[in-house]
Structures are given as C-alpha cells and as structure tokens.
N, C-alpha and C positions, 0 to 999 in steps of 0.2 A: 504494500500500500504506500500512495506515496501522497504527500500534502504540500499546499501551500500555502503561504500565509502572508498576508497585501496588508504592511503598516502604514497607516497615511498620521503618521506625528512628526514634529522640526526636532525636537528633542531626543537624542540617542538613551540620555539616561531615564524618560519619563514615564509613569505609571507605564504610561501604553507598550513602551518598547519592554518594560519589564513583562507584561503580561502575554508577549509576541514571545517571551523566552520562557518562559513556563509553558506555554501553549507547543514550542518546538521540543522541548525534551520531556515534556507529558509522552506527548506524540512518538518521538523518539523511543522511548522505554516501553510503547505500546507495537514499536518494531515498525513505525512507518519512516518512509525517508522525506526528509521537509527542507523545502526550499523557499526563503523568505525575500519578497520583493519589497526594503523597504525604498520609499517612491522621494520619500526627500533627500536620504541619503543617496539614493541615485540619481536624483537633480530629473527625475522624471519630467517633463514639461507638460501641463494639463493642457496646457492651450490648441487645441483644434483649429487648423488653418491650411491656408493653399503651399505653404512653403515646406509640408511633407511631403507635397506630392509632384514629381518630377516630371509623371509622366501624364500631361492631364485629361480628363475627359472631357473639360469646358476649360479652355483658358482663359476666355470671356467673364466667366460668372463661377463665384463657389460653391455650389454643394457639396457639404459632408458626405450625405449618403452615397450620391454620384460616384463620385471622388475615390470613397473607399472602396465602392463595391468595384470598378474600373480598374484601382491599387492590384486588391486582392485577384482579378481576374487577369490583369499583365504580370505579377508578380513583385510588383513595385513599392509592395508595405514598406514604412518604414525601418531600418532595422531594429527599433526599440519597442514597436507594439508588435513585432513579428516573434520578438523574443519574448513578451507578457504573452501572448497567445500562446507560445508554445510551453509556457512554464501551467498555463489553463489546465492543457490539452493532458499535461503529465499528470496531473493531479486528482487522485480521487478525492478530494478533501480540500477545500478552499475556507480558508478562516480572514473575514475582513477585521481585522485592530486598527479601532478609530476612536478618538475622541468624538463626542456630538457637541458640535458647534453651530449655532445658532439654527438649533432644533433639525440640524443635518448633517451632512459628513464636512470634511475640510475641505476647500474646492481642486485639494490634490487630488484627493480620494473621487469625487464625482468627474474630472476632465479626465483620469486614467479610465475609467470607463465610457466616456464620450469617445475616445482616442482607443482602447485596446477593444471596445464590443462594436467591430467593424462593420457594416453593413453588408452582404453579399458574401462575408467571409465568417463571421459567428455567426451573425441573425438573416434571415430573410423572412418574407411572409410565411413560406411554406416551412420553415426549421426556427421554430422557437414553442414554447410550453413545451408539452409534450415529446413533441420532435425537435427540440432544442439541440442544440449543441454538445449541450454537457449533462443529457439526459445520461441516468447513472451515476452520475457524479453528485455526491453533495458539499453544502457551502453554508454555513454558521456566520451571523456577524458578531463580534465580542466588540462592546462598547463600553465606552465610560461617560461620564456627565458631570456634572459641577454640580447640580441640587440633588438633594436628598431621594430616596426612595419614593417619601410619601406625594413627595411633585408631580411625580411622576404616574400618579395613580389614577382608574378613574373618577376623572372630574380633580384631577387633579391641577394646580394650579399652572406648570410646564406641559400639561396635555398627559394623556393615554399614550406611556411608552412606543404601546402595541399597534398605537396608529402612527408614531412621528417614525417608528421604524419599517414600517406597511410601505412604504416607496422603495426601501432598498430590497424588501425580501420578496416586494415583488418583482422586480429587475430580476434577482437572482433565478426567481422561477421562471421568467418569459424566456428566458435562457438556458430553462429544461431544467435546472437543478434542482435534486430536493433539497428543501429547505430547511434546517433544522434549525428548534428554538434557539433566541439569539441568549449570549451571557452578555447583563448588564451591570458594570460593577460603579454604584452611585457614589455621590458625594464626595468626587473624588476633582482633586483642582480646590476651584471655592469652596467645596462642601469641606474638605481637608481645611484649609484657611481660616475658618471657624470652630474648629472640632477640640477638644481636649489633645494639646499636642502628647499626653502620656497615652493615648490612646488608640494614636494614629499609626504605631509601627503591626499592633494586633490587627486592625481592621485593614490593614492592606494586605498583612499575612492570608487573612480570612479571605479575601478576594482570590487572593492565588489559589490556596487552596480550592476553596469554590468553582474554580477555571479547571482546576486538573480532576478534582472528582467527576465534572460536567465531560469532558474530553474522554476520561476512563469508561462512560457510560455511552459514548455515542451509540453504539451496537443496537443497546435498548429503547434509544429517543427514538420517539414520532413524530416525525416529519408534520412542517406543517400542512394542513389542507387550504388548498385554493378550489376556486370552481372550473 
C-alpha cells in the first residue's frame, strides 16, 4: 500500500507539519510507503495561467479547461503537475494537512488542485464520481482551526464543520475517491493562544495520538455517503 500526503502550511515546524509526521510513520508502521508533497516547501505555484502552457490550443484567448485538456492530449503538462499526478496515481491513500483558513483551505492548497485536477486528463464528463479517476482509491482530509470545538458545532457560531468541509470532500469524491471521515484537530493557533499554557503540551499530544489511533483504524471506517 502506498500513500500520500499534500501539506499546504508556510511553516516547516507547525502543528500541521507535525501532524503530516505522525500521519507518515502511523502509516509507515502500518507497512505503507508514503510520499509527502509539501506545496510551500516546494514553492508549488497555485496560480493557473497561459504561461504553463507552451503549446496552445487558443493563443488568442485563455481557457483552463481548453488549455489543459489540449496539454494532457499533446503531452505538454507541465513538468510539476505531471509529477503531482503521478504521485495521485501511486497512491492508495491520499491525506490532505491543512490548516482552515478563512473557513477554507490556504489558496496553496485550492490552486494545487485548480492546477494538478487537469481537465481531459483527471476529470472529464464521462470519468468522474463513480468513474472517477481515482475510483478505488481513498482520501481523508486532517484539519486544524483556531476556534474551539464547540464553534464548530451545529449552529455553531464558525458554522457546521461538516458543511465548511462538504466542498472539499466533495471534490475528492467527483474524482471517484472514497471518502473517508475527515480528523479535525480544534483550537489549535488562536485557540492554543488563549488556553492554559500548562496544558497545551497534553492537548497536542492528545491530537497526535487521536491522528494515529484514526489512521490504525482506517480498515474499519465508512466511507462517507454521497448520492
């Protein structure tokens, strides 16, 4: 079995990159091989544009979809989304580690998937849900946040987790994955900034641990349901 795992944090030493390393030798000890694409330390560039594509389908005018689907049909991807494709493609196991940032991913984390979910080459009309790409394949998001748990609750005052995260797990599925419940580890950033700092080294333990018990058990999680 092998996994991947897409960190979208600036920070090398920060919660998130800590818990992309617990989530790698969880993994590891469970006998998978894990390959981590973090996107800032590779200077990943989110920005979607004509100056990827050399060989055009419209020199005139931009289209994304055009564009890529044209790419992927001459051969012409770039060599850095050719290379996120192919780390996909290896993976039975994809784990997104993100911070939520203004009740959504970092705009590294959303332009890597403008830029690597290629049109004509991951998705098309006829190969996505079901006939998806990476049908077989499953994908977890592990998050963190700054407010509390109870914020997060319904009717809670940051919104219903299970809907601010409903846009990315559905992406994942329109892209054939199953879905598996996301780990959300709260209060972490701000929520830490306010908290008993004697208390703060147990509750992050607690998080890790949390991560790797949730990872030990994927075998037995259920997948989420879509219609």
């Amino acid at each position: 079995m092998h996994a991947l795992i897409v960190l979208g944090h600036p920070e090398p030493r920060s919660f998130n990159a800590q818990l992309k390393d617990v989530a790698r030798e969880t993994l590891e000890g469970l006998g998978y091989s894990v390959e981590v694409s973090d996107l800032y330390a590779q200077g990943f560039d989110p920005l979607e544009g004509a100056r990827y594509y050399s060989d055009r389908a419209n020199s005139g005018w931009f289209d994304a979809q055009a564009e890529q689907r044209h790419a992927h049909e001459t051969g012409t991807t770039s060599a850095d989304v050719s290379a996120e494709i192919e780390k996909l493609d290896r993976a039975d196991l994809l784990i997104l580690q993100y911070p939520m940032w203004w009740f959504t991913t970092p705009a590294i984390l959303k332009g890597w998937l403008d830029r690597v979910m290629t049109y004509g080459g991951v998705y098309t009309s006829r190969m996505r849900y079901d006939a998806g790409r990476f049908r077989g394949h499953r994908a977890m998001l592990s998050v963190t946040t700054g407010g509390p748990e109870a914020t997060f609750a319904y009717n809670g005052r940051n919104g219903d987790i299970d809907l601010l995260l409903w846009p990315m797990h559905f992406t994942l599925h329109y892209l054939g994955y199953s879905v598996i419940p996301p780990f959300v580890a709260y209060g972490i950033e701000g929520g830490i900034r306010y908290s008993d700092p004697g208390a703060i080294p147990s509750r992050l333990q607690g998080y890790k641990d949390a991560l790797a018990m949730r990872l030990r058990g994927l075998e037995e999680t259920t997948p989420i349901s879509f219609s």
